[in-house]
C-alpha positions in Angstrom: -44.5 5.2 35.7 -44.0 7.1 32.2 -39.9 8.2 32.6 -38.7 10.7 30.1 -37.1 7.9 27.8 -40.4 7.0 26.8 -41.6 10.1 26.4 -39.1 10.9 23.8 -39.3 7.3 22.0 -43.2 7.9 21.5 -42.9 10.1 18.7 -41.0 7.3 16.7 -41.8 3.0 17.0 -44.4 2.1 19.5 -43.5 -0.9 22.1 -46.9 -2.5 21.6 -45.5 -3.9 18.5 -43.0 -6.0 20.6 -44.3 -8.7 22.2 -43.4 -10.6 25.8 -38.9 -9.8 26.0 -38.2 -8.8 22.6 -36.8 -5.4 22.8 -37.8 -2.6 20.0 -34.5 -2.3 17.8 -34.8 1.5 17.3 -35.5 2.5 21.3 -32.6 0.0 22.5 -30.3 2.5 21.0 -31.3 4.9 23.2 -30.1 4.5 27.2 -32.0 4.0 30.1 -33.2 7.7 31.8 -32.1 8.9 35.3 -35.0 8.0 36.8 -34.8 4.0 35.7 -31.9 3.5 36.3 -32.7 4.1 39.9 -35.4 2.1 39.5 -33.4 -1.0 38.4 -30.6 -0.1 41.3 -33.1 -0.2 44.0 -34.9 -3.5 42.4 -31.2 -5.2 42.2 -30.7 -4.3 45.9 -34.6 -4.9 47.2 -34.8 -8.2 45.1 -37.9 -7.1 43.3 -39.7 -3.5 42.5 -43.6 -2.9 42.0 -45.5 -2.1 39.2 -45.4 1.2 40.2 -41.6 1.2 40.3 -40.6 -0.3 37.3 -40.6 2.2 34.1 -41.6 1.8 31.2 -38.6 2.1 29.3 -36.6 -0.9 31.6 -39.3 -2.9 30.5 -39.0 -2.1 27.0 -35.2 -2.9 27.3 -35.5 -6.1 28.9 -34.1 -5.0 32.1 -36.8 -6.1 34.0 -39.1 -9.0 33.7 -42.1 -10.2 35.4 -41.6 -13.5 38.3 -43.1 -16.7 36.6 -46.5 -16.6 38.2 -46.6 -13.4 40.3 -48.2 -11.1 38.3 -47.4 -7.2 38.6 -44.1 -8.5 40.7 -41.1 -7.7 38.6 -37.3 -8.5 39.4 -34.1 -7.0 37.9 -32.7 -8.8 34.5 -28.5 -8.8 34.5 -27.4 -6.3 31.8 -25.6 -9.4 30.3 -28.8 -10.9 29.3 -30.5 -8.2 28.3 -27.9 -6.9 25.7 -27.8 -10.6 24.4 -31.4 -10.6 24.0 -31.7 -6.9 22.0 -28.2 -7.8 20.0 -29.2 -11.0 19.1 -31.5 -9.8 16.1 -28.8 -7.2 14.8 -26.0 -10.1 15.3 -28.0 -12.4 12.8 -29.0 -9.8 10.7 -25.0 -9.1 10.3 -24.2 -12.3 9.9 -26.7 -12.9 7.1 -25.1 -10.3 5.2 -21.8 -11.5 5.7 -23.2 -14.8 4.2 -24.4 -13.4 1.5 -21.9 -10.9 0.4 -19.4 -14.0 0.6 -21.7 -15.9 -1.9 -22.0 -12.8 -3.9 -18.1 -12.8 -4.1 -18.2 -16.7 -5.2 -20.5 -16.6 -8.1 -18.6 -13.4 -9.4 -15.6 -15.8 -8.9 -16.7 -18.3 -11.8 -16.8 -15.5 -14.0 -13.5 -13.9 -13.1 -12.0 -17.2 -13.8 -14.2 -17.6 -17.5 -12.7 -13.8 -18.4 -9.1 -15.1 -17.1 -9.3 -17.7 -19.6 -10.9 -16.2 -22.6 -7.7 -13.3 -22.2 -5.6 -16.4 -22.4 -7.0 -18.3 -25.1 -8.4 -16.3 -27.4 -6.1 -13.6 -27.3 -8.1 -10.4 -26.6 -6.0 -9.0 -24.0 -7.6 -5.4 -23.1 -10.9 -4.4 -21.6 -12.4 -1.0 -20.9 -13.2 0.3 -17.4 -15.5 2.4 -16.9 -16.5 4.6 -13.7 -14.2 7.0 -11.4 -14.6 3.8 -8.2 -13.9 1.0 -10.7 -10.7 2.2 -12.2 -9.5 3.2 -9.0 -10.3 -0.2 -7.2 -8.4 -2.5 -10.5 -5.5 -0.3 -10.0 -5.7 -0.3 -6.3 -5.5 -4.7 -6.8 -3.0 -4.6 -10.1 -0.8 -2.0 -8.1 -1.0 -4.1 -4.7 0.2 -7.3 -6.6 3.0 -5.9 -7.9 6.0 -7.9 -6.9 8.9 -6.9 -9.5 8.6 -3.2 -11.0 6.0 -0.7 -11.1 6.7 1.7 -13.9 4.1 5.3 -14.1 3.6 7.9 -16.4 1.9 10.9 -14.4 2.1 14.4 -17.3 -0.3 16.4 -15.8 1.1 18.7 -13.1 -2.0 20.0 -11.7 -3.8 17.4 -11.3 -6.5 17.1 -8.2 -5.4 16.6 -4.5 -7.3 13.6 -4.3 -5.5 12.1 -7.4 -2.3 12.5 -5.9 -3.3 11.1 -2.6 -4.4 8.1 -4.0 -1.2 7.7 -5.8 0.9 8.4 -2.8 -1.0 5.5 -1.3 -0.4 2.9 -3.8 3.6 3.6 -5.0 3.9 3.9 -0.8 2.7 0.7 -0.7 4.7 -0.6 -3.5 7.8 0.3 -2.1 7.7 -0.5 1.3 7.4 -4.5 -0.2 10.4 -3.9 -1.5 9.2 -3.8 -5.5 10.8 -1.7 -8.0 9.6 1.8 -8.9 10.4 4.1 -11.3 8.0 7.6 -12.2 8.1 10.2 -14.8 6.4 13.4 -14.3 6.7 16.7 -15.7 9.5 19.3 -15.3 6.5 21.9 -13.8 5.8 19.1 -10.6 9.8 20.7 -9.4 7.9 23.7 -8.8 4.8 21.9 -6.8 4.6 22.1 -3.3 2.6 19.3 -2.8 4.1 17.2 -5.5 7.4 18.1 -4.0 6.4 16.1 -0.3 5.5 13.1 -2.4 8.8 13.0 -4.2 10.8 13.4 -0.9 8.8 10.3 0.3 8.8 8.7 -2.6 12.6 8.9 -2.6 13.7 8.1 1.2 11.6 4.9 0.5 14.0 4.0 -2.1 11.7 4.9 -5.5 13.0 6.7 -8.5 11.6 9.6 -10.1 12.6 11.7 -13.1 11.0 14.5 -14.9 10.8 15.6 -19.1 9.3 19.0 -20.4 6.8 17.4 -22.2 5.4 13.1 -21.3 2.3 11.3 -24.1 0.0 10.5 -21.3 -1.0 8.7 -18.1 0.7 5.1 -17.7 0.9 2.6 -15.1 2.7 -1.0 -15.6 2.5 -3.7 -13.4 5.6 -6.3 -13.4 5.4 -5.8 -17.4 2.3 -8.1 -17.0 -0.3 -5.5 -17.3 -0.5 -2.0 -18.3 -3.3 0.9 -17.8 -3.7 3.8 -20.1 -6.8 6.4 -20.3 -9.0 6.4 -22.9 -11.1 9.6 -22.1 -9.7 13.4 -20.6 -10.3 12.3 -17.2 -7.7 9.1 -15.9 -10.8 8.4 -13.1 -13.3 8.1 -16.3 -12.2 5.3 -18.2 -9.0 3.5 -18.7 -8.3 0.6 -20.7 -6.9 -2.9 -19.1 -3.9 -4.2 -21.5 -2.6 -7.8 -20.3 -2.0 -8.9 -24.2 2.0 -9.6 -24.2 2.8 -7.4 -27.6 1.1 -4.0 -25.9 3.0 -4.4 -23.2 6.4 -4.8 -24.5 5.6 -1.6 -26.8 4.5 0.4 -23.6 7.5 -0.8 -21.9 10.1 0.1 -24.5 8.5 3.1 -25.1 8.8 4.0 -20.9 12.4 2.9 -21.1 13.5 5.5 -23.9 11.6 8.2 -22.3 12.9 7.2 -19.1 16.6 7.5 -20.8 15.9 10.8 -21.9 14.5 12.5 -18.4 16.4 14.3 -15.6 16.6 12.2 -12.9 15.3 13.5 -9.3 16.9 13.8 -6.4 16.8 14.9 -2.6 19.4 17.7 -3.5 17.7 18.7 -6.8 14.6 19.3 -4.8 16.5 21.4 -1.5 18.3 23.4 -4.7 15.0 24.2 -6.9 13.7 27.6 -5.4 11.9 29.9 -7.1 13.8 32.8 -8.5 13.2 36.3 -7.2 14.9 38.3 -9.5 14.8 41.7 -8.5 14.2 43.9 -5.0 11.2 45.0 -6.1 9.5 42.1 -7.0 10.6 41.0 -3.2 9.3 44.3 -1.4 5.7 42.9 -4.2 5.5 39.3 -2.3 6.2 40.4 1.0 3.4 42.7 0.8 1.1 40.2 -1.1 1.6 37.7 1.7 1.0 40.5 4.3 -2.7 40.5 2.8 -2.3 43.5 0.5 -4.2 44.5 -3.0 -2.6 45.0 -5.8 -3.7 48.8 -5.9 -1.9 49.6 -2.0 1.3 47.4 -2.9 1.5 49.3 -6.7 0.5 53.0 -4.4 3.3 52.4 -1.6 5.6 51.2 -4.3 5.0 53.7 -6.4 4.3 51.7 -9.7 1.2 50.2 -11.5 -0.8 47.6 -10.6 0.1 46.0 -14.1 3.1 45.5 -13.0 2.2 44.5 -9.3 0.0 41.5 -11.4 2.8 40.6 -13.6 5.2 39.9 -11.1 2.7 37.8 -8.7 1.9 36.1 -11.7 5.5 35.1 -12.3 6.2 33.9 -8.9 3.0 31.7 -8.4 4.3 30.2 -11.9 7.3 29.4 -10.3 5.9 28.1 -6.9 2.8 26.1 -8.5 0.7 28.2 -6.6 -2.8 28.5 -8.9 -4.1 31.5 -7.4 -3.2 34.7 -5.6 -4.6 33.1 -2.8 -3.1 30.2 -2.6 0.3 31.9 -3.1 1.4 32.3 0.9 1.5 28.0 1.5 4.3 27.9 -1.2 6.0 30.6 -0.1 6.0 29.3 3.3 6.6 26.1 2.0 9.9 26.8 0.3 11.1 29.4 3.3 11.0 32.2 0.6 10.0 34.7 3.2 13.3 34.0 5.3 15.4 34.2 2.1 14.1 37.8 1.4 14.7 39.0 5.0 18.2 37.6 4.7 19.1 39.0 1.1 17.3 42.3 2.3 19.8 42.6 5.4 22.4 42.3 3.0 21.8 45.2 0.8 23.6 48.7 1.2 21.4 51.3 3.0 21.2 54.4 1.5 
């Protein structure tokens, strides 16, 4: 019998490569069809099946095996056994690897402990990182072994999504250990929806946060034993590992002062920060901007120019963070802008 299955593995491995039980690794992914498994039903029940009503493919699976000395007389193998005997291969392969990216991770060990020791003894304490995966994964360890404070610099406001997922996932992490944290961002991030969540988290987990108009550059210090700074425009790019004691205290002392001089953040500042609509007309503009409207129909039914239709979206996606027109209805949905117009526009005289 040729059942479907085999009909659809021919066009890939053949199963004369496979000799007496092994099973072909790429057709064992693929199940039994209808027709066999009827076949090994009735051979389970009968005790034995035919030639003629074993297929192909139970064969090839291991499902069914010849009787020691009765040729073309075949009787039903226990699926136990036959997964055993196809998952055996993969199982060894698997474990193989896991040998040997364990002995991988040892001889890189020696020379982890040889770098230790040079930063120790011959007092070059820095090294360059280079590569987007390998400054994230030294942080990701520095940051997890925190056990004291973890101080950060973060001065640019718009950075990526991804950036600032990643760094929700390691101060997260810090803080629910119980460590120390204290971050400085910039005075614009009051104004960013998404930076906004973070802070709110950031803060019920017991985390401090201040802003300053203006911050030098991207920082991260681990327990005051190790410090990160960037040494190219991108932070994923390059940064450069400082464990030498002087650098540190210098980076630290630095944080400090500019930590004196920033406004601290808090659950209230963030509730009271909304964006400032400052006249009715630039309300009647952002209603009909979220509606879907061009600036052309708002500036016609308004009866002003689209200049001015442009200068006051501009203002308000300033305010909200929002980098594009498009992107403008999430903050204002976010901050519950639209509810704050309908109730300051029930509260104007009628004329």
């Amino acid at each position: 019998m040729i059942c479907t299955f085999l009909k659809q593995s021919r066009s890939g491995v053949g199963t004369d490569d496979y000799e007496g039980g092994s099973v072909c690794p790429h057709l064992a992914r693929r199940a039994p069809c209808p027709e066999a498994l009827r076949s090994y039903e009735q051979a389970f029940v009968e005790g034995r099946a035919s030639p003629s009503d074993a297929p192909d493919c139970l064969k090839t699976l291991g499902l069914v095996e010849e009787y020691p000395g009765c040729p073309n007389h075949y009787f039903a193998v226990p699926p136990t056994v036959a997964t055993a005997r196809a998952t055996q291969p993969v199982e060894q392969e698997m474990a193989d690897l896991r040998e040997s990216l364990e002995a991988t991770r040892r001889h890189f060990a020696g020379a982890e402990s040889a770098y230790r020791r040079a930063l120790q003894e011959h007092g070059r304490g820095h090294a360059t990182i280079t590569g987007v995966q390998e400054v994230n994964a030294v942080l990701d360890r520095e940051v997890a072994a925190c056990t004291q404070e973890l101080r950060t610099v973060r001065p640019v406001s718009r950075r990526p999504a991804e950036d600032l997922q990643r760094a929700v996932g390691r101060e997260v992490g810090v803080l629910r250990r119980g460590v120390a944290m204290r971050a400085l961002y910039q005075e614009t991030d009051r104004s960013h929806p998404a930076a906004l969540a973070h802070f709110r988290h950031v803060l019920a987990l017991g985390g401090q946060i201040r802003t300053r108009d203006e911050l030098n550059d991207k920082l991260v210090i681990c327990d005051e034993r190790v410090a990160f700074i960037r040494v190219s425009e991108s932070w994923g790019t390059a940064a450069l590992e400082i464990r030498e004691p002087g650098p540190i205290r210098f980076l630290v002392s630095a944080f400090d002062v500019a930590w004196g001089r920033a406004t601290p953040l808090t659950d209230q500042s963030i509730e009271t920060h909304r964006p400032k609509i400052t006249s009715s007309l630039q309300k009647k503009i952002i209603r009909l901007v979220v509606e879907g409207h061009t600036d052309s129909v708002i500036a016609s039914r308004l009866g002003t120019s689209t200049r001015t239709v442009a200068e006051h979206v501009r203002r308000v996606s300033s305010q909200l963070g929002s980098r594009s027109r498009a992107e403008l209805g999430y903050p204002v949905a976010k901050t519950n802008l639209l509810q704050q117009l309908n109730v300051s526009q029930e509260k104007e005289p009628r004329s």
